[in-house]
C-alpha positions in Angstrom: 0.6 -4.9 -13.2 3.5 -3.6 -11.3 4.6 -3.5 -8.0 6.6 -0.3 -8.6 6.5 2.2 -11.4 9.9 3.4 -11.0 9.1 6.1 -13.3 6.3 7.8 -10.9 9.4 8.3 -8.6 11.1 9.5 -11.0 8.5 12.0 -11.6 8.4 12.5 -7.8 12.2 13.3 -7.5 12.0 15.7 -10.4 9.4 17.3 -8.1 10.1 17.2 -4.7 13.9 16.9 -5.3 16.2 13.3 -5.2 17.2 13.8 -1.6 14.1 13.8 0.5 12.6 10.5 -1.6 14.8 8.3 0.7 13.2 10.3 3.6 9.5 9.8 2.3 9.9 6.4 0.9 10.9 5.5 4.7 7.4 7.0 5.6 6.0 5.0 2.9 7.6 1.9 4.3 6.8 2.3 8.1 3.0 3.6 6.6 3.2 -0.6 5.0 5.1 -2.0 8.0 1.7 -0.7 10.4 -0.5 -2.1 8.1 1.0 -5.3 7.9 1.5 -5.9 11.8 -2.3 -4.3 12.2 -4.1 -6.6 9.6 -1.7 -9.5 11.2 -2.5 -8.6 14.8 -6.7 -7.9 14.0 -7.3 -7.6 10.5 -9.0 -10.9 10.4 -11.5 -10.4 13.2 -12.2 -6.7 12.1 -12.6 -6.3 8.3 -13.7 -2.8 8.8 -9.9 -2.3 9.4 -9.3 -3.7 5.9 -11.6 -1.1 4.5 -9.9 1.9 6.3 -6.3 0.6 5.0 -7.6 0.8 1.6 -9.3 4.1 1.5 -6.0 5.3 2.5 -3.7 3.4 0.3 -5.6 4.6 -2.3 -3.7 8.1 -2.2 -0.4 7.1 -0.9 0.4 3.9 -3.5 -0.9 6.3 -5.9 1.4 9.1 -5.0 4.6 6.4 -4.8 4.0 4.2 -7.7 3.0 1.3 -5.5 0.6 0.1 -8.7 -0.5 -2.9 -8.1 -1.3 -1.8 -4.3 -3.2 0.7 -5.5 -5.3 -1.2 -8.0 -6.1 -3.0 -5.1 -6.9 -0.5 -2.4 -9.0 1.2 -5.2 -10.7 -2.3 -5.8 -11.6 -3.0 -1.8 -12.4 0.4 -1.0 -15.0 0.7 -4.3 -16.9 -2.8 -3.5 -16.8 -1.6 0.7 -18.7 1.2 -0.6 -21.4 -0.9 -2.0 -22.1 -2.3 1.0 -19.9 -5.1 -0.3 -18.4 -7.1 2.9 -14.9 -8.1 2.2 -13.8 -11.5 3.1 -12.3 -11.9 6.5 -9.6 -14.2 5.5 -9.1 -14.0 1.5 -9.2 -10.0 1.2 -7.4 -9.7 4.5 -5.0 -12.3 3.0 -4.4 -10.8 -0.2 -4.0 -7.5 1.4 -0.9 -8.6 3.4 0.8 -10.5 0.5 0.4 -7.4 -1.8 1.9 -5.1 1.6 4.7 -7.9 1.8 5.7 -7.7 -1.7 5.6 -4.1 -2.2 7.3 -3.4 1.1 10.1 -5.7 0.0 11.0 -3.8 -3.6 10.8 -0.5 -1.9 13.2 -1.3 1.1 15.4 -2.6 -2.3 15.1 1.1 -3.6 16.1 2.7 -0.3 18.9 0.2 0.1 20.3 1.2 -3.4 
C-alpha cells in the first residue's frame, strides 16, 4: 500500500482548487506533527490515546490520500471497538513510524 495517493489530491485540487492544498496539507502536517510529539510524550502509558488518534485519522488520511495511514487507523480503531486492547509499545510503535513516514512525503509535496 501507499503512503500517498497522489491522485486523491489530485482529485482534491480539482475540487477545492490548487491553491489552498498547500494551505490544508500544512494542516494535515501540523494534525501528524501533534500526534507524533503526543504518542512520544504519553502514548505508551495511555493507549486510549492511540485509539482516539485513529478514530480520527480515519477521516482525515482518507480525505488526503494518506493510504497506508488510513488502513491503519481503520485497522486500530475497528479491533479498539471490540474491546480489543492495543499494545502499549508495538501499536503505539507502529503508529509513530507510519506518522513519520507519511509526514515526511507530504512535507516533500509542500516543498515542491
Amino acid at each position: 500500500m501507499t503512503i500517498m495517493n497522489q491522485e486523491k489530491i489530485d482529485h482534491l485540487a480539482d475540487e477545492i482548487g490548487k491553491e489552498n492544498v498547500p494551505v490544508l496539507l500544512e494542516i494535515f502536517l501540523g494534525e501528524l506533527k501533534m500526534y507524533i510529539d503526543n504518542l512520544g510524550d504519553d502514548g505508551v502509558d495511555n493507549p486510549s490515546y492511540l485509539k482516539e488518534i485513529s478514530h480520527a485519522l480515519k477521516s482525515s488520511a482518507a480525505s488526503f490520500g494518506a493510504e497506508a495511514l488510513c488502513q491503519l487507523a481503520i485497522e486500530m480503531d475497528a479491533r479498539a471497538k471490540t474491546g480489543e486492547l492495543l499494545d502499549k509499545e508495538s501499536d503505539v510503535e507502529t503508529m509513530v513510524v507510519l506518522l513519520k513516514d507519511t509526514q515526511e512525503q507530504y512535507q516533500r509535496l509542500v516543498a515542491q
